[in-house]
MIDOSE-1310 file (N, C-alpha, C; in nm, 2 decimals, decimal comma, always signed):
residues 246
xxxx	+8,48/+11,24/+7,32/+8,54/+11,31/+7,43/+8,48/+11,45/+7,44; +8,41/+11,49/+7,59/+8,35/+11,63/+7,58/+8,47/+11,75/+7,53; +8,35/+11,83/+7,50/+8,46/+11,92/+7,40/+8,57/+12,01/+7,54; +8,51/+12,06/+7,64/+8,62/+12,13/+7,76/+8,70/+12,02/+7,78
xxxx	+8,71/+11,90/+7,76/+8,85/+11,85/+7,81/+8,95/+11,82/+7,69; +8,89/+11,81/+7,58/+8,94/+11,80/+7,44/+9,02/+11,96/+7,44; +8,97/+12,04/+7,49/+9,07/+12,22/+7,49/+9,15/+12,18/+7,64; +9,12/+12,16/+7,74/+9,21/+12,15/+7,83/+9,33/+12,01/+7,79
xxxx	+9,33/+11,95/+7,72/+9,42/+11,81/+7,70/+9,50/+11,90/+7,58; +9,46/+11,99/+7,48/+9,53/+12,06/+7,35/+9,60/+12,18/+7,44; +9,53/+12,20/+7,57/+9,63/+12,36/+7,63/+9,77/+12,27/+7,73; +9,72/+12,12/+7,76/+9,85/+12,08/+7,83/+9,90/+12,08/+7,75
xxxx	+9,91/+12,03/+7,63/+10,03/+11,97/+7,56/+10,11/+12,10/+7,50; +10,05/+12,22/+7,52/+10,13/+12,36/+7,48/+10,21/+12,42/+7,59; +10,17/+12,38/+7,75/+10,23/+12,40/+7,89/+10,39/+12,41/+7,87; +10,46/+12,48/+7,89/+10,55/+12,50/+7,88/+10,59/+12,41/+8,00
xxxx	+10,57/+12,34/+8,11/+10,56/+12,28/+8,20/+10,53/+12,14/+8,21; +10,48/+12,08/+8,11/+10,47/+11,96/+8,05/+10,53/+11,87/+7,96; +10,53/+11,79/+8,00/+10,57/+11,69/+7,85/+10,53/+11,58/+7,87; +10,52/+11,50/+7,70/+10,42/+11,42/+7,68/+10,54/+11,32/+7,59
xxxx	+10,58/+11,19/+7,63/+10,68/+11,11/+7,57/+10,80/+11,19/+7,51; +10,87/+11,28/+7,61/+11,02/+11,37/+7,57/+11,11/+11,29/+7,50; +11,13/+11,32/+7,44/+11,28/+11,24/+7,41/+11,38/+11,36/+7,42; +11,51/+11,28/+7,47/+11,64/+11,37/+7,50/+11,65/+11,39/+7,64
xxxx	+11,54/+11,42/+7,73/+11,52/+11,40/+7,86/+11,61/+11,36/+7,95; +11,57/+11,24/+7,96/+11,62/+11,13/+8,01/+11,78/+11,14/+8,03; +11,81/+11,14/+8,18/+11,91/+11,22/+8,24/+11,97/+11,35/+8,24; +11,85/+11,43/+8,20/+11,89/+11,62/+8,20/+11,74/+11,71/+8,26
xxxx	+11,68/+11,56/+8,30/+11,58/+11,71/+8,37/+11,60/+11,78/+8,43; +11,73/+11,78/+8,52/+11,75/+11,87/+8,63/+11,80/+12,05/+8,50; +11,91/+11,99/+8,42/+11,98/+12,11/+8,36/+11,88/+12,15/+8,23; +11,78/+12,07/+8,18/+11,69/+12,07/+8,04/+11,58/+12,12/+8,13
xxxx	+11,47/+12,13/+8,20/+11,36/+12,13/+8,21/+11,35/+12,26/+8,36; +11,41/+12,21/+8,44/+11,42/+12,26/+8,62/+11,51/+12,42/+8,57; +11,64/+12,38/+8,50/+11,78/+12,43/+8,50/+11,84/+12,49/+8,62; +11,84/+12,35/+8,71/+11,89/+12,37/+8,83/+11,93/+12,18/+8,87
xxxx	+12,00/+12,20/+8,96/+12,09/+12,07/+9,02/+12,02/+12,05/+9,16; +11,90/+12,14/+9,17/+11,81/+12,06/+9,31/+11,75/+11,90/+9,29; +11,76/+11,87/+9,39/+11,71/+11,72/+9,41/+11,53/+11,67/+9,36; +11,50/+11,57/+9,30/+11,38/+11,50/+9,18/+11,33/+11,42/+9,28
xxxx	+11,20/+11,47/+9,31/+11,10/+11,40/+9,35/+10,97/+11,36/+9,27; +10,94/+11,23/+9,23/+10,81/+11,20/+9,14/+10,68/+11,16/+9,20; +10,62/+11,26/+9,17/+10,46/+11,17/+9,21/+10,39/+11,11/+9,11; +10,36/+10,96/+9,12/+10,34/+10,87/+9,03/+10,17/+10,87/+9,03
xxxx	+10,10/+10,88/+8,97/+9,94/+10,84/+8,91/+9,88/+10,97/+9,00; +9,98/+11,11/+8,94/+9,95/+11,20/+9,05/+9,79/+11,32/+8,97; +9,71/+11,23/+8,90/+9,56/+11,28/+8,91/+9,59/+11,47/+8,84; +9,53/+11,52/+8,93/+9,55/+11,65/+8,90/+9,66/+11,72/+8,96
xxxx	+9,72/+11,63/+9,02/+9,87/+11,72/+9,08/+9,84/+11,78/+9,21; +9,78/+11,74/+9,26/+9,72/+11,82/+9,45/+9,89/+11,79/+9,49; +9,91/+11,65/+9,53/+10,04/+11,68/+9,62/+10,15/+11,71/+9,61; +10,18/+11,69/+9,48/+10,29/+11,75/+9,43/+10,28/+11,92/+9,43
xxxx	+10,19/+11,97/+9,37/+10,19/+12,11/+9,39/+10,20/+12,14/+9,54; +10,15/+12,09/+9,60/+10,14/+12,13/+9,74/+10,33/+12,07/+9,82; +10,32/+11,99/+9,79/+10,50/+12,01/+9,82/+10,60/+12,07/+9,74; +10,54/+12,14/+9,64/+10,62/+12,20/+9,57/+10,65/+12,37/+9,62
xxxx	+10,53/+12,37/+9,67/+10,53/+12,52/+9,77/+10,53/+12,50/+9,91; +10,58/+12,38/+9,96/+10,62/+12,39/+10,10/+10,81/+12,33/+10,06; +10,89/+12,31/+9,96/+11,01/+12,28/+9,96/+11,01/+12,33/+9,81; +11,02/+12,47/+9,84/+11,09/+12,48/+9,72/+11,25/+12,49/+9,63
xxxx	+11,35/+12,40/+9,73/+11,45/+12,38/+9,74/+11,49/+12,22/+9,64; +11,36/+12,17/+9,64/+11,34/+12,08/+9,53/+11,26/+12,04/+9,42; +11,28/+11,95/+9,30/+11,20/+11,99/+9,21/+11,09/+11,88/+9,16; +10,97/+11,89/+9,13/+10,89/+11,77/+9,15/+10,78/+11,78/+8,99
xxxx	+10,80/+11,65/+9,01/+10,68/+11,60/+8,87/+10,62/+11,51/+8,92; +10,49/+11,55/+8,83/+10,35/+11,44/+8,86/+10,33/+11,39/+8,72; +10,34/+11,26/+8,76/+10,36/+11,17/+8,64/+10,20/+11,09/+8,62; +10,14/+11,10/+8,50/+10,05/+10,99/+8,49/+9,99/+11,01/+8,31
xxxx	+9,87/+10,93/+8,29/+9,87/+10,91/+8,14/+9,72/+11,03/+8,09; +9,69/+11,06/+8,22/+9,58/+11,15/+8,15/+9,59/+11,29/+8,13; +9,61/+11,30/+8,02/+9,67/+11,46/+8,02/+9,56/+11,59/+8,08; +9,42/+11,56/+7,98/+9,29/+11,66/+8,07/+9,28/+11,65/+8,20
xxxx	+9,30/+11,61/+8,29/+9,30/+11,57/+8,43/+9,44/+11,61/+8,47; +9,59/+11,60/+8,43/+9,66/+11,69/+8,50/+9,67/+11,82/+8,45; +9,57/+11,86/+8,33/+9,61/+11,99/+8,31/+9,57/+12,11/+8,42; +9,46/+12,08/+8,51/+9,43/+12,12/+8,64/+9,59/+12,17/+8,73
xxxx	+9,63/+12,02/+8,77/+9,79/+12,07/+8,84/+9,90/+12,17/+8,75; +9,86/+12,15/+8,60/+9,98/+12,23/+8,54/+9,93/+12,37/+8,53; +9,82/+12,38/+8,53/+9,76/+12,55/+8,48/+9,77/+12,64/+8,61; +9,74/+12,57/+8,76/+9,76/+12,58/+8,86/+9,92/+12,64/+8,89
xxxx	+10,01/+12,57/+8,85/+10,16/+12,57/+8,86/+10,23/+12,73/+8,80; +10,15/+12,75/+8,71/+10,19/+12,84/+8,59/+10,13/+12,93/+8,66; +9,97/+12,96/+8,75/+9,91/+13,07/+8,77/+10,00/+13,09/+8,87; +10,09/+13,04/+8,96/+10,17/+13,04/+9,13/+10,28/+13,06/+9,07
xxxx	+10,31/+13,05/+8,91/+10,46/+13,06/+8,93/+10,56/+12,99/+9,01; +10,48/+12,83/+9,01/+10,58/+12,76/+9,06/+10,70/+12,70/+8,98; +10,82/+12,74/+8,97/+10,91/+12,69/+8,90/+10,97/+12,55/+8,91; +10,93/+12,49/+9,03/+10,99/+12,37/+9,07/+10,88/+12,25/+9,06
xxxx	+10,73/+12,27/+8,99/+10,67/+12,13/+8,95/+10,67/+12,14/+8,79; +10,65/+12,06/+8,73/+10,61/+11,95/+8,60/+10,50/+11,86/+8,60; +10,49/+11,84/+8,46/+10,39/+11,73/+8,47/+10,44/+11,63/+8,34; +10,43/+11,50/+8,35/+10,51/+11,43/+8,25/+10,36/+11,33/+8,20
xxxx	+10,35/+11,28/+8,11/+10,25/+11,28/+8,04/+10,31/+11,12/+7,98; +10,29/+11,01/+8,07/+10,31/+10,87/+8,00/+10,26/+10,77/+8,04; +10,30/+10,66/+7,99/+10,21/+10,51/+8,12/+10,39/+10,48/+8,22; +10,32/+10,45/+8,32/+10,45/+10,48/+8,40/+10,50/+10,32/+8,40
xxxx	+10,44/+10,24/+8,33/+10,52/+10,10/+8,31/+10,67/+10,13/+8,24; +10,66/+10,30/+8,15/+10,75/+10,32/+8,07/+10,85/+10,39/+8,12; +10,86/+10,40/+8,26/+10,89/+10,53/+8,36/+11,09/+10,52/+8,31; +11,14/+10,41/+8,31/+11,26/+10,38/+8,27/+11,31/+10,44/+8,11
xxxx	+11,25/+10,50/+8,07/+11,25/+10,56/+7,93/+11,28/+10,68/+7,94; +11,25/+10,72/+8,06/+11,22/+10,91/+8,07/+11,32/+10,93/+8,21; +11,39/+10,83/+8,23/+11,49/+10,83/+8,41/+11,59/+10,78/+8,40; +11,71/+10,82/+8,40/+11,80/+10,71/+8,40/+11,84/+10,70/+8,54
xxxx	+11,94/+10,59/+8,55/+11,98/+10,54/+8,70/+12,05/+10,68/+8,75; +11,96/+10,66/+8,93/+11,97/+10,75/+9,03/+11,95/+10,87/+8,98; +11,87/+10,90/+8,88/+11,84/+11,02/+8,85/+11,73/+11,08/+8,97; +11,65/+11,03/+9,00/+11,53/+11,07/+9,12/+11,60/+11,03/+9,24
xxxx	+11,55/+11,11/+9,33/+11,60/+11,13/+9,49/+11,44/+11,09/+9,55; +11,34/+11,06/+9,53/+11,24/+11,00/+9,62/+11,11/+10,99/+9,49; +11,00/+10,89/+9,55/+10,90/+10,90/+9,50/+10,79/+10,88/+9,60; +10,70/+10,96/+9,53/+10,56/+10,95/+9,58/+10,42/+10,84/+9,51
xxxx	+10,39/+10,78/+9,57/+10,25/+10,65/+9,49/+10,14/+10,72/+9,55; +10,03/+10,80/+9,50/+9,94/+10,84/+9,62/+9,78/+10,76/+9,56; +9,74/+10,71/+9,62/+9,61/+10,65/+9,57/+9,58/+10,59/+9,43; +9,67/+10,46/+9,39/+9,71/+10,44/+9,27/+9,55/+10,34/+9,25
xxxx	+9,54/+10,29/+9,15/+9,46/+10,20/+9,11/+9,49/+10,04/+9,16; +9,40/+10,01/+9,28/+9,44/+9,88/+9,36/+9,45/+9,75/+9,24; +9,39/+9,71/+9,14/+9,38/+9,63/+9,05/+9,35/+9,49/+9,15; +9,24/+9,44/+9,17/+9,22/+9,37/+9,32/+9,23/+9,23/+9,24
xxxx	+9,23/+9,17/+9,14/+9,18/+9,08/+9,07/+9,35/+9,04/+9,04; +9,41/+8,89/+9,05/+9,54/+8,89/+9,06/+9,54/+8,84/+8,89; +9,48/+8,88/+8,81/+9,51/+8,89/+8,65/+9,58/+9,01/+8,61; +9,50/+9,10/+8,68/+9,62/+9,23/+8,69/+9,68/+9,26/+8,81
xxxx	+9,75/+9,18/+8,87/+9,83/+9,20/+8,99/+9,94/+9,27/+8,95; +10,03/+9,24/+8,82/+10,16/+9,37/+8,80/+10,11/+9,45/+8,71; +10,01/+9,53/+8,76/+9,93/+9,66/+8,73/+9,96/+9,73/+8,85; +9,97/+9,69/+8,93/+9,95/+9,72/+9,12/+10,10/+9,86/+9,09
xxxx	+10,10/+9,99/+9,16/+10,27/+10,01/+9,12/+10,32/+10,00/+9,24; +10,28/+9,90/+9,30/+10,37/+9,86/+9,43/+10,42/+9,66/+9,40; +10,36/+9,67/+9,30/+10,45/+9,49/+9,25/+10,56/+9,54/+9,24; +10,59/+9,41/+9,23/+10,77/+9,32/+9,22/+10,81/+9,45/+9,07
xxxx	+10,76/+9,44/+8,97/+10,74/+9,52/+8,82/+10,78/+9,65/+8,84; +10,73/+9,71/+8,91/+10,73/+9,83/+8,94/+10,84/+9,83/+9,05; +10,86/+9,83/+9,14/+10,95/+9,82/+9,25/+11,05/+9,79/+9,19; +11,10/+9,70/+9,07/+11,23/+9,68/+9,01/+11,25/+9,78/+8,91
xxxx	+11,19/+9,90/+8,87/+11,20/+10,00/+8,81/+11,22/+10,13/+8,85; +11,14/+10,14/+8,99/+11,20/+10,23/+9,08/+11,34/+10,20/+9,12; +11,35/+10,09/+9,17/+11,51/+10,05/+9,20/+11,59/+10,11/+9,13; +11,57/+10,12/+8,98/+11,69/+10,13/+8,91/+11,72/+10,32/+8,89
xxxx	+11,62/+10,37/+8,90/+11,60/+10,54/+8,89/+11,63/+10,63/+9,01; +11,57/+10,55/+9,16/+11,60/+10,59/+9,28/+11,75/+10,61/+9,34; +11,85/+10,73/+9,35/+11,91/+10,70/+9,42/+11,94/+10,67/+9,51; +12,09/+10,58/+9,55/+12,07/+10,51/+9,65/+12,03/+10,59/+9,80
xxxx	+11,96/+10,52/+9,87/+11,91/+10,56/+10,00/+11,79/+10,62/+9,93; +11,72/+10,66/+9,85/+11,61/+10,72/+9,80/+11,48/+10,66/+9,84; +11,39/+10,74/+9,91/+11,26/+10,74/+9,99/+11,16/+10,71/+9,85; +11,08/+10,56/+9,91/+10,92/+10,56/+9,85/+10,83/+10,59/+9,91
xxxx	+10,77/+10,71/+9,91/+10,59/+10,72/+9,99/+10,48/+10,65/+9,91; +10,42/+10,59/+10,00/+10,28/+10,54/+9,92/+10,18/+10,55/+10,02; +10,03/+10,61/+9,96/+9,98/+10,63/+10,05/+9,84/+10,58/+9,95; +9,75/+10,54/+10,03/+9,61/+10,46/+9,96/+9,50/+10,46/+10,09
xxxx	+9,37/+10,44/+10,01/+9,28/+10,42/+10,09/+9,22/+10,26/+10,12; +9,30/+10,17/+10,05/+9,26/+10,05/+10,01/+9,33/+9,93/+10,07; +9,29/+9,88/+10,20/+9,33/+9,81/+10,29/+9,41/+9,68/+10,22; +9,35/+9,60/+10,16/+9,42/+9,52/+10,07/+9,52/+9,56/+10,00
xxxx	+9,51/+9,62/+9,95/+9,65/+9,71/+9,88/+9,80/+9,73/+9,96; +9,77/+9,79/+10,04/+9,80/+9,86/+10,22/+9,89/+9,76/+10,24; +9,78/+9,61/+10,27/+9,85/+9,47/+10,36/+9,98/+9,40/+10,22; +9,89/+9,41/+10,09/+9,98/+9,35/+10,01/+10,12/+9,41/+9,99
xxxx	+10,12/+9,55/+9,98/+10,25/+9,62/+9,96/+10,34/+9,59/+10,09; +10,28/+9,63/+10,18/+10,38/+9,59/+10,31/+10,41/+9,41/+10,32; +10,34/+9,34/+10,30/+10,38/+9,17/+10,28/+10,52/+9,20/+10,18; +10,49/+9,24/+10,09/+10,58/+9,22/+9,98/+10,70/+9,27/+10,00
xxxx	+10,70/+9,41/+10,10/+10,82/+9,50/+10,08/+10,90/+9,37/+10,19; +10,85/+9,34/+10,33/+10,90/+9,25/+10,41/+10,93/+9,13/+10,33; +10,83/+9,07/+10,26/+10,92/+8,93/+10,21/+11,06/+8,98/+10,10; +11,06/+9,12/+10,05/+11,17/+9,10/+9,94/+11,28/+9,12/+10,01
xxxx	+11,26/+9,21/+10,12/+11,40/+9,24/+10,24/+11,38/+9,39/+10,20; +11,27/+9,45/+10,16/+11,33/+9,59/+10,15/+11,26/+9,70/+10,26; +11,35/+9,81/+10,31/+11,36/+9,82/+10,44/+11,26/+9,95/+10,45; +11,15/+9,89/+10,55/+11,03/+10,01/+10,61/+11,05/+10,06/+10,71
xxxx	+11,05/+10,19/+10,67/+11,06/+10,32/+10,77/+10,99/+10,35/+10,85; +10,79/+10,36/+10,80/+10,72/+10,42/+10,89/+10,60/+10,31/+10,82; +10,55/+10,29/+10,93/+10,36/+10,24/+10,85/+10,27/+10,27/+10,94; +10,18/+10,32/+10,91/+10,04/+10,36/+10,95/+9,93/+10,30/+10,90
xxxx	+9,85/+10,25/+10,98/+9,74/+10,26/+10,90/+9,58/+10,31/+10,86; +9,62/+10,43/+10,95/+9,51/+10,53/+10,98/+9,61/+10,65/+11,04; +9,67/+10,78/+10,85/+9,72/+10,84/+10,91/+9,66/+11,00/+11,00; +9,49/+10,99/+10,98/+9,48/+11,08/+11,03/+9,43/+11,07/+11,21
xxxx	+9,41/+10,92/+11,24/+9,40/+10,91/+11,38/+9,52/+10,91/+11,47; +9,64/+10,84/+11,40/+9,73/+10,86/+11,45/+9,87/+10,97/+11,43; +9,83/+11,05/+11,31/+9,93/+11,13/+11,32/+9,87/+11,25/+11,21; +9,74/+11,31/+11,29/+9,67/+11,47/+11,21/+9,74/+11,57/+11,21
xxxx	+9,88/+11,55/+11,32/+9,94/+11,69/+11,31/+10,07/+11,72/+11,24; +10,10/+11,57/+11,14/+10,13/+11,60/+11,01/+10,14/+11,65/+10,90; +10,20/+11,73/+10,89/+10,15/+11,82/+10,78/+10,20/+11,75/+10,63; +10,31/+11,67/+10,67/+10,38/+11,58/+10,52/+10,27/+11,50/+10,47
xxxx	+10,22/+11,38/+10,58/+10,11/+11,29/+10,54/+9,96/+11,36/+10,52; +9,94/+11,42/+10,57/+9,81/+11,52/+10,57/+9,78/+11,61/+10,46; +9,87/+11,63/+10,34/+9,81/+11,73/+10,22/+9,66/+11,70/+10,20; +9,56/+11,71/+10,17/+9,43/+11,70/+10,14/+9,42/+11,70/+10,00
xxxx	+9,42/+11,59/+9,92/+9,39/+11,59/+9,79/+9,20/+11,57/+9,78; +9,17/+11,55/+9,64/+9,01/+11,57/+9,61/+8,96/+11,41/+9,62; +9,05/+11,32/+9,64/+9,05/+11,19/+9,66/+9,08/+11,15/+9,73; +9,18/+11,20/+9,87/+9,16/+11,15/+9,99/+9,06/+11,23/+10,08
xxxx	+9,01/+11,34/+10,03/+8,90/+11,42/+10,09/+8,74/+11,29/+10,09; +8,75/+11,28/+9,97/+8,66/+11,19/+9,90/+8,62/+11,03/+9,97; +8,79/+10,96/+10,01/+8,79/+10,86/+10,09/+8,73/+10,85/+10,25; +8,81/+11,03/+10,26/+8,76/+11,02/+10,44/+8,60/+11,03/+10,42
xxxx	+8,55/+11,12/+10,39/+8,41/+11,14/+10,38/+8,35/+11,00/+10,36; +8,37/+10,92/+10,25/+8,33/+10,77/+10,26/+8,35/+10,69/+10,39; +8,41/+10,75/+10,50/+8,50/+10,66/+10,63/+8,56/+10,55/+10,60; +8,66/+10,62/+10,51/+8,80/+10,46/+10,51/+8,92/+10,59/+10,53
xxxx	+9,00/+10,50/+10,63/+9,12/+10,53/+10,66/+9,24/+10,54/+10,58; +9,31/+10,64/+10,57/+9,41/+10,71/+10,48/+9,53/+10,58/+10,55; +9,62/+10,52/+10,44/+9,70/+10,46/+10,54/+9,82/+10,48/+10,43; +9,95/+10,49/+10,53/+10,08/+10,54/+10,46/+10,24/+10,42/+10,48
xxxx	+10,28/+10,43/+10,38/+10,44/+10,31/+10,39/+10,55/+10,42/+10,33; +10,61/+10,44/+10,43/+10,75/+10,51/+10,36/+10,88/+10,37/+10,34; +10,90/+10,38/+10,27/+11,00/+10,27/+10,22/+11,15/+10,30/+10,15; +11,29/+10,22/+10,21/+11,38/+10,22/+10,09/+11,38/+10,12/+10,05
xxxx	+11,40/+10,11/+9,90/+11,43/+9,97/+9,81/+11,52/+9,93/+9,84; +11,59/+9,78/+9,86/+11,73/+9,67/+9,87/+11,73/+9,66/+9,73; +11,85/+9,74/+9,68/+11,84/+9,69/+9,50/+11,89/+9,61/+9,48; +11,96/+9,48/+9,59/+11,98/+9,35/+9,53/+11,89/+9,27/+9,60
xxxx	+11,78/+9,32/+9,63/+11,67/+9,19/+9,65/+11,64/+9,16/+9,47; +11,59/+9,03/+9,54/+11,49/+8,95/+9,45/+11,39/+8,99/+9,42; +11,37/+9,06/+9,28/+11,23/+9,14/+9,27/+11,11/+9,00/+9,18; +11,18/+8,88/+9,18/+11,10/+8,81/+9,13/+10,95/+8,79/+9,21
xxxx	+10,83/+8,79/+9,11/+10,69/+8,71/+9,19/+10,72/+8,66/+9,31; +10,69/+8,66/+9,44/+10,69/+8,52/+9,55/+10,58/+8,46/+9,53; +10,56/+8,34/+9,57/+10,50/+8,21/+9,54/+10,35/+8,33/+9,60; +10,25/+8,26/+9,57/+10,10/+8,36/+9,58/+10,11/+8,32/+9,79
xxxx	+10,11/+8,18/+9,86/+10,11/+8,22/+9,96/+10,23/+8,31/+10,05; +10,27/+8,32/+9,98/+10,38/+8,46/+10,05/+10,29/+8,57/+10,07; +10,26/+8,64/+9,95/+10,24/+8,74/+9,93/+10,05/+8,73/+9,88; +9,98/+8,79/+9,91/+9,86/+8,77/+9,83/+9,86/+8,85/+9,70
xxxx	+9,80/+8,78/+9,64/+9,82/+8,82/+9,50/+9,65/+8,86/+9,45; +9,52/+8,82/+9,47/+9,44/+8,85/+9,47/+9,39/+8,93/+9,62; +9,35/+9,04/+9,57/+9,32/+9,17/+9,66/+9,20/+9,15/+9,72; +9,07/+9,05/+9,63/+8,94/+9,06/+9,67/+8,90/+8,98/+9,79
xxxx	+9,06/+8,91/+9,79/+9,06/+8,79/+9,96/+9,11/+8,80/+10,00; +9,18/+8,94/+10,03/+9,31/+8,96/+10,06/+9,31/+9,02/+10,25; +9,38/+8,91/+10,34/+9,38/+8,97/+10,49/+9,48/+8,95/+10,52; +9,47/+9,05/+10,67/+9,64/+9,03/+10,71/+9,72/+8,87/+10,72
xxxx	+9,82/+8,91/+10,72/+9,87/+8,79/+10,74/+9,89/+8,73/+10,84; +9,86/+8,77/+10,95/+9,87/+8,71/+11,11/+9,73/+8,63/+11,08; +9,61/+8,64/+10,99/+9,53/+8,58/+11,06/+9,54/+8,46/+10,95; +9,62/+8,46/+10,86/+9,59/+8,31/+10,75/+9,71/+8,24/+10,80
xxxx	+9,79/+8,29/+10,86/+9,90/+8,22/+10,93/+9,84/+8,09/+11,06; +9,78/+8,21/+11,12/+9,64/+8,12/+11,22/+9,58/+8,01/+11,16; +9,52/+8,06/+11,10/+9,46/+7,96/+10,97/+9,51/+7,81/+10,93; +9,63/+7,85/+10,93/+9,72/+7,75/+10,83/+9,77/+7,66/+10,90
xx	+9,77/+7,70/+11,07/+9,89/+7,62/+11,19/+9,73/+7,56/+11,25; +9,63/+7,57/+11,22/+9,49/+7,49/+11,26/+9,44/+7,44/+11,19
């Protein structure tokens, strides 16, 4: 490991702002960590923390953590946090398969997915954190009526999560799928992280799902033709429907 991220990974874990597998946590971040009763929003595989910090200084009436497993790479959002004196972000330091360890029920008021790792190959399909897997773990932490944003550059991804959220019954608010042609004057969907800067420059379209979970859907697998399960042949579903009735 190069030696500057081996000192940046030893200065997160001293952040007063961080934590790395807490124990005791788990249902007191608001009065243990925040020490306040404002409402918990998570941004999940949130990189260096772009949008969480950045909504953390446009609402500072709530309190927000960027959750993911690489500690050198969020120490960026946390050193950031501390130079602004932002009191209302964190950074939580785990594999978010484990996210139910560090949350108890209805403890979070919304989450954020922003450019997660598509896993296109359906061997690692509940890698995806918009599977059935994941989505039944958010269920249990979100309270009720609690908002999921997910935003990605990865069309496949994009079609799979929205298949899935309609086949389980769980209820979509907004979809886009090109948010800066149809809605630039956004300022919510529009934060500019170093990886959606990265995407547009490449010309692929930013595309967004705000969602609430049915926490008595069926979060079981659907059968593979419900839902596509491999990413690398993965199209809308109006056109394999076509397909199928020919």
């Amino acid at each position: 490991m190069p030696k500057k991220k081996l000192i940046h990974f030893a200065e997160f874990e001293s952040f007063p702002n961080t934590r790395t597998n807490p124990t005791g946590m788990k249902g007191h971040w608001g009065s243990h960590f925040f020490f306040n009763s404002q409402p918990i929003v998570l941004e999940l595989a949130c990189g260096r923390g772009e949008y969480c910090l950045a909504l953390a200084r446009r609402f500072p009436d709530k309190n927000f953590i960027g959750v993911d497993r690489k500690g050198a790479r969020m120490w960026a959002g946390a050193k950031t946090a501390l130079d602004e004196s932002l009191s209302n972000v964190g950074f939580l330091r785990i594999y978010i398969e484990t996210i139910e360890n560090y949350f108890c029920r209805h403890e979070v008021d919304e989450i954020w997915i922003t450019f997660p790792d598509p896993f296109p190959k359906q061997a690692k399909s509940q890698k995806r954190l918009t599977s059935s897997r994941f989505l039944k773990a958010y269920s249990r932490i979100l309270k009720p009526g609690g908002m999921v944003h997910f935003k990605t550059d990865d069309n496949n991804l994009y079609l799979y999560t929205r298949e899935l959220l309609q086949h389980q019954g769980h209820l979509l608010l907004f979809d886009t799928d090109d948010v800066y042609r149809h809605h630039p004057e956004d300022e919510f969907l529009t934060i500019p992280t170093t990886y959606e800067n990265r995407h547009r420059r490449a010309g692929k379209s930013i595309k967004y799902l705000r969602f609430r979970l049915n926490a008595a859907a069926a979060f079981a697998d659907p059968k593979p033709q419900c839902v596509v399960q491999d990413l690398t042949t993965a199209r809308p579903i109006q056109e394999r429907i076509h397909d199928e009735q020919n």
